[in-house]
C-alpha positions, -999 to 999 in steps of 0.1 A, spaced: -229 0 -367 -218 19 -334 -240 -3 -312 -224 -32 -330 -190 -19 -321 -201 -11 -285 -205 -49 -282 -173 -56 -297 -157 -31 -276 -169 -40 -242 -161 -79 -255 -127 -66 -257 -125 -49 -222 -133 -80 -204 -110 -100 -224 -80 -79 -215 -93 -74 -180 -88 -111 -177 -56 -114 -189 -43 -83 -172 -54 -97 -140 -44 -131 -148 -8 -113 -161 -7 -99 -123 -15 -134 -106 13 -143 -125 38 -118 -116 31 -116 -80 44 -140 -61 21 -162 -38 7 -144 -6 28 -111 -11 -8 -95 -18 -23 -78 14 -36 -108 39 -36 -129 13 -22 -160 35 -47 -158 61 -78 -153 27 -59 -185 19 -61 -200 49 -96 -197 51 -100 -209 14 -82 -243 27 -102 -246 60 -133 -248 39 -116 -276 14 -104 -293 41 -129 -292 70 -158 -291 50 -171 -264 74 -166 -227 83 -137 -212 109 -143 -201 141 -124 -169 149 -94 -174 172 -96 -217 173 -77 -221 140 -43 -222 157 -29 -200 136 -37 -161 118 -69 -161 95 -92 -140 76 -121 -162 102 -141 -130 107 -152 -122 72 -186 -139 56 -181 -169 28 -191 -162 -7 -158 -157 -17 -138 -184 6 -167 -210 -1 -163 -202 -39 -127 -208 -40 -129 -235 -19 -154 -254 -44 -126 -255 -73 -95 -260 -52 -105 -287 -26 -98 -316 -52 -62 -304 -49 -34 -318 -20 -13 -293 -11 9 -318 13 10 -289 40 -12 -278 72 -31 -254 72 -9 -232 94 21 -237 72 43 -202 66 66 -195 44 99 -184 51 99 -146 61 122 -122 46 132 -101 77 142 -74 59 111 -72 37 92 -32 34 128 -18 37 121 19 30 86 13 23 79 43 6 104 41 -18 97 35 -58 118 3 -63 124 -33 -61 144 -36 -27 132 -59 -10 97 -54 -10 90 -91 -10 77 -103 27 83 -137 21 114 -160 4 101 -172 -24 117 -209 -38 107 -239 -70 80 -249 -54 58 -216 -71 76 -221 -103 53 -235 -135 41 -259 -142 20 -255 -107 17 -279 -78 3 -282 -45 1 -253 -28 9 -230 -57 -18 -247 -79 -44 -241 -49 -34 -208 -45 -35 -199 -84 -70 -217 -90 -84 -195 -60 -67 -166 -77 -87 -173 -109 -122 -178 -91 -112 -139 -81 -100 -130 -119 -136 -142 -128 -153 -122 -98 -132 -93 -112 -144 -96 -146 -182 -100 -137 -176 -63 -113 -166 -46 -151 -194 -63 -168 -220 -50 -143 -205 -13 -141 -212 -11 -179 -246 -28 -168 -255 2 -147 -244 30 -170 -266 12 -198 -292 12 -176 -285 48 -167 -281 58 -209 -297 30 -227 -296 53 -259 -262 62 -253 -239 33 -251 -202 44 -255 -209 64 -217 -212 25 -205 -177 13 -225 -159 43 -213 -171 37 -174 -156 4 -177 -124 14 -181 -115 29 -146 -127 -3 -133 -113 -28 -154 -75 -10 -155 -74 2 -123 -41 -12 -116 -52 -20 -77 -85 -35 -89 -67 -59 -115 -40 -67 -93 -70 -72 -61 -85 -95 -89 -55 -115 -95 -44 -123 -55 -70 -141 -31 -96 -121 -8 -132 -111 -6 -127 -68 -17 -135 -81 -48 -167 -103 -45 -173 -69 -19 -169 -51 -52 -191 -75 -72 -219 -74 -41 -216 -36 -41 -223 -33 -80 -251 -58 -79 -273 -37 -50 -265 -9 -74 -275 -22 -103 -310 -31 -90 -312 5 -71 -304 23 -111 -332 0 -132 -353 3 -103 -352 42 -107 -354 38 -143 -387 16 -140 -419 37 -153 -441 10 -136 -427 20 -103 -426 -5 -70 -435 -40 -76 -431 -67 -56 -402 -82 -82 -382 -53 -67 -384 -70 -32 -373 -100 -44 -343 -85 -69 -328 -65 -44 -331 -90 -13 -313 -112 -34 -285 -87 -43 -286 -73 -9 -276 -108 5 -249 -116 -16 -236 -81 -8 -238 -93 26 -222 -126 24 -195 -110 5 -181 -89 33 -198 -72 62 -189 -29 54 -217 -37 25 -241 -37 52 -240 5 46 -253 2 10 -286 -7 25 -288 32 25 -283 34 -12 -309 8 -20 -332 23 4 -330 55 -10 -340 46 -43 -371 25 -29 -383 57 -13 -373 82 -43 -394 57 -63 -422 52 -44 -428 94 -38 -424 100 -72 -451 74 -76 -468 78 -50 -466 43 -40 -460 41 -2 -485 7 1 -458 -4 -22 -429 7 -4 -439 -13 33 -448 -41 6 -411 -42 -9 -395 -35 20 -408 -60 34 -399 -85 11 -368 -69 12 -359 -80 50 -375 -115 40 -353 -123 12 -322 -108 25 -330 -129 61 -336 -161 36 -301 -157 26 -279 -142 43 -300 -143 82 -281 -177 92 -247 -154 90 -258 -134 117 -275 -157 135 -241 -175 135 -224 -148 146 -246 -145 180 -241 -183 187 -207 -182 186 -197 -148 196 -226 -133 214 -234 -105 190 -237 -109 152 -214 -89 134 -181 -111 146 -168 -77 148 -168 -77 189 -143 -109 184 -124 -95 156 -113 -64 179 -104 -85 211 -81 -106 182 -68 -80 161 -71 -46 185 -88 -16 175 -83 25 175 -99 47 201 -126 67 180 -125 97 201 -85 100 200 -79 94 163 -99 120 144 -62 131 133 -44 101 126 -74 95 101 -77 127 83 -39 118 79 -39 86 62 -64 100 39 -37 105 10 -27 70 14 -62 53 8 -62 74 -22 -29 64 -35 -38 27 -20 -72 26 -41 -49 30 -80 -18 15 -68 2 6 -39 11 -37 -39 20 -58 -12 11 -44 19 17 -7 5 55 -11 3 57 -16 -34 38 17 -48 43 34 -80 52 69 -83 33 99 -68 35 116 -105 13 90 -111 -13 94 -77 -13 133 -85 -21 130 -119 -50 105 -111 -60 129 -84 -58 163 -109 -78 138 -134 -108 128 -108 -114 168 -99 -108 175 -136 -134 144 -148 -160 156 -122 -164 193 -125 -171 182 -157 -203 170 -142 -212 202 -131 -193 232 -148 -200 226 -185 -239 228 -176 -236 262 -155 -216 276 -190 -247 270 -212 -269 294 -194 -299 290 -210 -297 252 -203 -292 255 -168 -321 279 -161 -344 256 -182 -335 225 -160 -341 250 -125 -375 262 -139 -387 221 -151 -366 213 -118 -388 181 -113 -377 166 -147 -342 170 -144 -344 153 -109 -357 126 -125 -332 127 -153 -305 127 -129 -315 111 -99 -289 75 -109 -262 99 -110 -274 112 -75 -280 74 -61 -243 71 -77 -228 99 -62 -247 89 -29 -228 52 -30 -193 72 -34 -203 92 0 -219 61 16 -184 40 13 -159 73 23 -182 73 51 -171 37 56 -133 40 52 -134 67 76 -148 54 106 -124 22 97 -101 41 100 -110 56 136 -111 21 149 -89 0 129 -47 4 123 -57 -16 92 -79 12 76 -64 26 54 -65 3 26 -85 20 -8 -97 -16 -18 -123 -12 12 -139 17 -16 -141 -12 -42 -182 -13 -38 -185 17 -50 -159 16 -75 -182 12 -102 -202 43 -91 -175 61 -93 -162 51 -131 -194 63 -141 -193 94 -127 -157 102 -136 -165 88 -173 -191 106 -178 -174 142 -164 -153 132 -196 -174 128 -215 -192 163 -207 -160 181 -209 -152 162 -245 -187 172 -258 -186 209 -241 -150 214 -258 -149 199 -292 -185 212 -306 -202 207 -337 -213 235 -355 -248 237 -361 -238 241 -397 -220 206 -401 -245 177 -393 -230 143 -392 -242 116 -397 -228 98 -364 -211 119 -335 -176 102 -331 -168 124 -297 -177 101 -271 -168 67 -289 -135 82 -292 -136 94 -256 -142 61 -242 -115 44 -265 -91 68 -258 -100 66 -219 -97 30 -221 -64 28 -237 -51 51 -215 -57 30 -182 -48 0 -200 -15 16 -205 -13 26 -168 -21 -12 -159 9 -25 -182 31 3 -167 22 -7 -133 26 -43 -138 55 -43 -158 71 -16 -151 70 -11 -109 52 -47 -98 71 -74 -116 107 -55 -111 98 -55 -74 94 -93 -73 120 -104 -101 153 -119 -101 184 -100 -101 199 -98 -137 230 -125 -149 258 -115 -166 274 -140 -190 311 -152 -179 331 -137 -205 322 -103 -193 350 -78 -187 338 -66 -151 346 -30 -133 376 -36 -108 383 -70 -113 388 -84 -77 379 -124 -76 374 -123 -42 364 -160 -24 341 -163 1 345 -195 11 339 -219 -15 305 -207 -24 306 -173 -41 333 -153 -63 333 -112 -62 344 -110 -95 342 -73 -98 323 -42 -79 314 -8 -87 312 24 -65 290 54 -76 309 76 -53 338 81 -36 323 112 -14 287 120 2 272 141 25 243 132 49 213 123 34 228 111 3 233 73 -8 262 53 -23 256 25 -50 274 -3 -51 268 -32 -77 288 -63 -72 292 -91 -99 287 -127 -80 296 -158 -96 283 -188 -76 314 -214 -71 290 -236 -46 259 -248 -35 253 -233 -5 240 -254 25 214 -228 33 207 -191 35 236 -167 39 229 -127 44 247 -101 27 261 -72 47 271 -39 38 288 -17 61 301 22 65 324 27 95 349 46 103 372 43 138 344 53 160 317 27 147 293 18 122 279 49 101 258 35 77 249 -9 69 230 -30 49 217 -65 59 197 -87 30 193 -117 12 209 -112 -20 190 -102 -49 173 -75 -26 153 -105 -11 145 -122 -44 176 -145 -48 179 -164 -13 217 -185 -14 193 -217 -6 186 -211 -42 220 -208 -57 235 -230 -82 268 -235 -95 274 -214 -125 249 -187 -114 261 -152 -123 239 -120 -108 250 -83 -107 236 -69 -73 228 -32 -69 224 -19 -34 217 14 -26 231 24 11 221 54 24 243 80 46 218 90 77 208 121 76 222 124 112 259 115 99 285 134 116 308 157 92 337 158 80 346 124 84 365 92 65 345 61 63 356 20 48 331 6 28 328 -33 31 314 -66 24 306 -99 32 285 -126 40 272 -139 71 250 -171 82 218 -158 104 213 -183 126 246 -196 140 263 -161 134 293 -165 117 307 -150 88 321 -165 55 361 -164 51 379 -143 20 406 -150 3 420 -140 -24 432 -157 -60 464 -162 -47 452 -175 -13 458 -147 8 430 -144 37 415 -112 32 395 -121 66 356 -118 68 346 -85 54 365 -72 26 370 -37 20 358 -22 -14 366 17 -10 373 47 14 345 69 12 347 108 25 316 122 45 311 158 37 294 185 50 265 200 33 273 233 12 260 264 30 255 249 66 251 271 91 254 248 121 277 219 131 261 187 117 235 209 100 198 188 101 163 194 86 141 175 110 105 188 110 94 178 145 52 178 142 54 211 122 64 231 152 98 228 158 130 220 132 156 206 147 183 222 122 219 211 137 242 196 165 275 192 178 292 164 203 319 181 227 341 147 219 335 117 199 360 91 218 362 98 251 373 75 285 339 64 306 331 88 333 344 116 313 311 138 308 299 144 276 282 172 265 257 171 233 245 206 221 216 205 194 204 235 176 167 242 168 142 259 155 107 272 157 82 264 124 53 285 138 41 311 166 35 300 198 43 262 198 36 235 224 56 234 251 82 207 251 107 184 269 139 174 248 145 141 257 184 131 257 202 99 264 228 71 255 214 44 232 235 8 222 216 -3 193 189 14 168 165 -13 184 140 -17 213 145 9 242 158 -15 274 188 -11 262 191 26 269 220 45 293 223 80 304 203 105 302 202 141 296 163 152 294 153 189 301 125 213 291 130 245 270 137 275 287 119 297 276 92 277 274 89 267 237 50 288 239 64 323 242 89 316 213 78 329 176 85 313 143 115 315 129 135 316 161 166 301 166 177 285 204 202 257 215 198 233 243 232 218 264 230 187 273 253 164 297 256 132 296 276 111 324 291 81 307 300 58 332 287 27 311 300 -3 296 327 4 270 309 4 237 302 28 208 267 42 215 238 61 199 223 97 207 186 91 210 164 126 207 128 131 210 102 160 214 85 150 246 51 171 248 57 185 280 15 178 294 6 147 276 43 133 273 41 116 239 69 119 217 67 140 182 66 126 147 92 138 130 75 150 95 88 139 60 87 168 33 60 150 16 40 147 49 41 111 62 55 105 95 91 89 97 96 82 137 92 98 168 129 100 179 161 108 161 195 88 163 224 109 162 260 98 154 283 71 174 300 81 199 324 56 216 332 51 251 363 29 263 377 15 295 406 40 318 
């Protein structure tokens, strides 16, 4: 009855992992997925060309490097289709897209403006780009099939450890959403699970080497390699278990015989790749071509920058859409983190409790490697690929991705599943009184595992990925609005109402402001929505975006069309205190840079930004210093507050800026504080004055927790304007500016903007 069920039950899996991955497809918007334009790119190339890219010639940015089981695939069920657009077409780019990327949230994650022409029934490009989506759902659903492939052939007599490994392939949110966009980590995944599958029943063969071996895992070993090129490490994990097999069989004749046959099949169907490679490119990975393209990291300088990004490939391989700037909650990465350690020290802790068990298996040590040498192979795969992500990430700003870890996803569901599984069995034991007829604790485990990352999928989907992507929500037109205002801009939009969270804020804090549109007019084209903070000096805090937070372009408006539009503005940290600021809006077209007239219902001009609320600036309770700050300068040194002799002052009048620091540990580096006038938050040609000196003392003989203020003097003879202090930790030998260091460790920038200060004419 229970192996009928375990049939049932992994029926089940793939049949929601299909419509789970099918639900993200849906959801997510076309090529908002990591690369997924140039994977699509390549996917049309194929259709159209009838041939395979060369890297560099396409005219336009492609996935060209990258071998073409997946691209060839896709390319098979979408050619029939006409898409009506080149190959190098782009969609419109949201500029403001990955706006506070780290944040949990839905504003403006999207990187592209998104129109009808995706909307169902599908045509053209967005059919294309949903059939190749599906060829991936299918890829996807084959990798879950073959990861409860290996862990039957690991426990043929014990089936459920097979349903449960499933699970934490099949609802890992990344992996279903992966499966559901278009590119080749998932036919990776698929080549990955196939070399191990062949390694586990080879290991699990009495008979030993044969020359069927050769053949099996040439084959899997080229479609591992003509799935993406990093697969070329599992040769190691394959190899392994060809030589653990043929010394426990003594069957080294047998070894040469399948290696061999090996090389041969793998050269049969894969070789022509490589030899490819070296026509075109001269060596025959591509990878030489790919760096000159695409750049690369110096090895030998970014042993930390890797060990860095470390937490994100984690969080990257449950979770993190787009191109990481849509990720879901870091409850969520922790608790999948606390889980993994949790799920394996169950592989080894419950073993070392039953003493007598343990010192049986050391004294028969040769049968319990045996036993446990798939597990070993497995656990090898998971070392094999972190081995692989880490040098990627020493030569590659693109590394840090945990989807490059999908080949040995599978390995790892097992081994996590079955840690459960230990633990379950270790802490709910049957007495040896009670003898049931069937033990329910691991077909319960692997139900209740399954269900649980099930549930995680739909949370992720519904709750963080389609909110990130959707619409902003209507309100119907006989609804009684907060401050009823009516405000026109132009003759295309109505303000019919707003609401302010706050009416006072220190630095650091945020201010929402939801705004009920009613669209009068059809817009001729794309209008951006500003938010500003100023008070008489400058600007203190703004907001530029398409409306909806990037999801509701104007070019999409229609008469009639009612949307309530939150936006979260945030006070800099760097905000000078006490102060009064005006809190405005308006609208403004991009491209020929003027703004949309007000007016209100009786026709008054209310001009082009109209002014919601006054908003006071506070300082924060307890501050010690003048502008009290809290920013963590590479660990060393904080700087913790500053003060402006003047704010408005004549040009030519000197002005002195004092800052206030900090030290975070004994002994720091020795630094230069960088100092000067800055016009605009953007690229650094437009910089003025400057005020750069070292610490005295030098910043090496001071000890943590010391306290120290630099002065520094501007000259301001410079065009009237209102202008920006820009501050940087300059290491005084190597003279590269510090990251300044978020709370939760990721790096924010390696200057700091202080408040406006504005300079006019005698």
């Amino acid at each position: 009855m229970l192996q009928k069920a375990e049939h049932i039950a992994i029926a089940l899996i793939l049949l929601a992992f299909v419509l789970v991955s099918l639900a993200y497809s849906v959801v997510n918007p076309l090529h908002e997925a990591t690369d997924e334009l140039r994977h699509y790119r390549f996917v049309r190339y194929v259709a159209m060309e009838r041939a395979l890219p060369v890297q560099g010639e396409g005219g336009c940015s492609a996935q060209d490097h990258h071998p073409p089981l997946f691209y060839v695939t896709a390319a098979l069920l979408t050619g029939w289709v006409d898409t009506g657009r080149p190959l190098c077409y782009a969609p419109a780019e949201n500029p403001f897209w990955a706006y506070r990327y780290w944040d949990v949230g839905s504003d403006n994650k999207n990187q592209y403006l998104h129109g009808a022409d995706e909307a169902w029934p599908w045509r053209g490009e967005a059919l294309a780009a949903h059939l190749a989506r599906a060829v991936n759902v299918l890829f996807g659903a084959v990798v879950v099939w073959l990861t409860w492939a290996i862990a039957r052939a690991i426990w043929p007599a014990r089936p459920w450890l097979a349903v449960g490994s499933a699970a934490f392939v099949a609802f890992n949110p990344m992996f279903a959403f992966m499966a559901g966009a278009i590119n080749n980590d998932v036919a990776a995944a698929l080549g990955g699970a196939l070399v191990t599958l062949a390694a586990v029943r080879l290991l699990r063969d009495e008979a030993g080497l044969r020359a069927r071996w050769g053949v099996v895992l040439g084959l899997a070993y080229g479609v591992a390699l003509l799935s993406k090129f990093n697969l070329a490490a599992i040769a190691l994990t394959m190899e392994t278990a060809v030589t653990y097999t043929a010394w426990r069989h003594k069957q080294w004749r047998q070894w040469w015989q399948v290696n061999a046959l090996i090389g041969l099949v793998t050269l049969t169907l894969a070789g022509w790749w490589f030899a490819r490679n070296q026509l075109l490119y001269g060596e025959p990975t591509g990878v030489q071509r790919l760096t000159e393209l695409w750049g690369a990291r110096d090895p030998a300088e970014s042993w930390g920058t890797a060990v860095y990004e470390l937490p994100y490939v984690w969080t990257s391989l449950w979770g993190r859409f787009g191109y990481g700037q849509a990720p879901l909650p870091q409850a969520i990465y922790s608790g999948l983190w606390w889980l993994a350690l949790f799920a394996l020290g169950g592989l080894v802790v419950p073993g070392l409790l039953q003493g007598r068990r343990a010192l049986a298996a050391v004294r028969n040590w040769r049968r319990f490697v045996d036993e446990n040498a798939p597990l070993a192979l497995l656990a090898l795969n998971v070392a094999i690929f972190f081995a692989v992500i880490f040098n990627y990430l020493l030569i590659s700003p693109a590394g840090p991705m945990g989807r490059f870890f999908f080949p040995a996803l599978p390995s790892l569901a097992i081994l996590l599943f079955y840690g459960l599984s230990r633990w379950a069995k270790s802490v709910f034991r049957i007495p040896y009184s009670v003898k049931p007829v069937t033990d329910y604790r691991l077909p319960l485990t692997a139900i209740l595992t399954n269900l649980a990352m099930l549930t995680l999928s739909l949370v992720a989907l519904f709750g963080y990925l389609r909110p990130a992507y959707a619409r902003p929500p209507a309100f119907a037109a006989a609804t009684a609005v907060p401050n009823p205002t009516n405000a026109q801009f132009d003759s295309l939009v109505n303000l019919r109402g707003y609401e302010v969270s706050a009416d006072r804020v220190q630095p650091g804090g945020y201010v929402d402001l939801k705004l009920y549109w009613e669209v009068t007019g059809k817009p001729p084209g794309n209008f951006l929505l500003f938010v500003h903070l100023s008070n008489e000096v400058g600007m203190v805090a703004q907001r530029d975006t398409h409306p909806g937070l990037g999801n509701f372009p104007s070019s999409l408006w229609e008469p009639g069309d009612r949307f309530v539009e939150t936006i979260r503005l945030y006070v800099p940290e760097t905000a000078y205190t006490p102060d009064t600021a005006v809190l405005r809006v308006g609208f403004y077209a991009p491209d020929e840079g003027y703004r949309l007239g007000i007016t209100a219902p009786d026709g008054t001009g209310l001009g082009d930004a109209l002014t919601l609320a006054t908003v006071q600036i506070e300082p924060l309770p307890g501050a010690t210093y003048p502008n009290a700050q809290n920013q963590n300068f590479n660990n060393e040194i904080r700087l913790v507050g500053y003060a402006y002799s003047q704010r408005d002052l004549l040009a030519g009048t000197p002005l002195t800026v004092t800052l206030y620091w900090q030290t975070e540990r004994d002994a720091p580096t020795d630094y230069l504080v960088e100092v000067h006038l800055r016009e605009s938050p953007g690229e650094f040609w437009n910089t003025f004055a400057r005020a750069d000196l070292p610490l005295q003392p030098p910043t090496s003989a001071w000890q943590k927790g010391q306290q120290f203020m630099t002065t520094h003097v501007l000259a301001t003879a410079v065009p009237a304007n209102t202008y920006l202090i820009h501050v940087a930790l300059i290491d005084s030998s190597t003279y590269i500016p510090q990251n300044i260091v978020a709370e939760d460790g990721h790096w924010l920038d390696n200057h700091l903007l202080l408040a406006r200060v504005r300079i006019g004419n005698r």
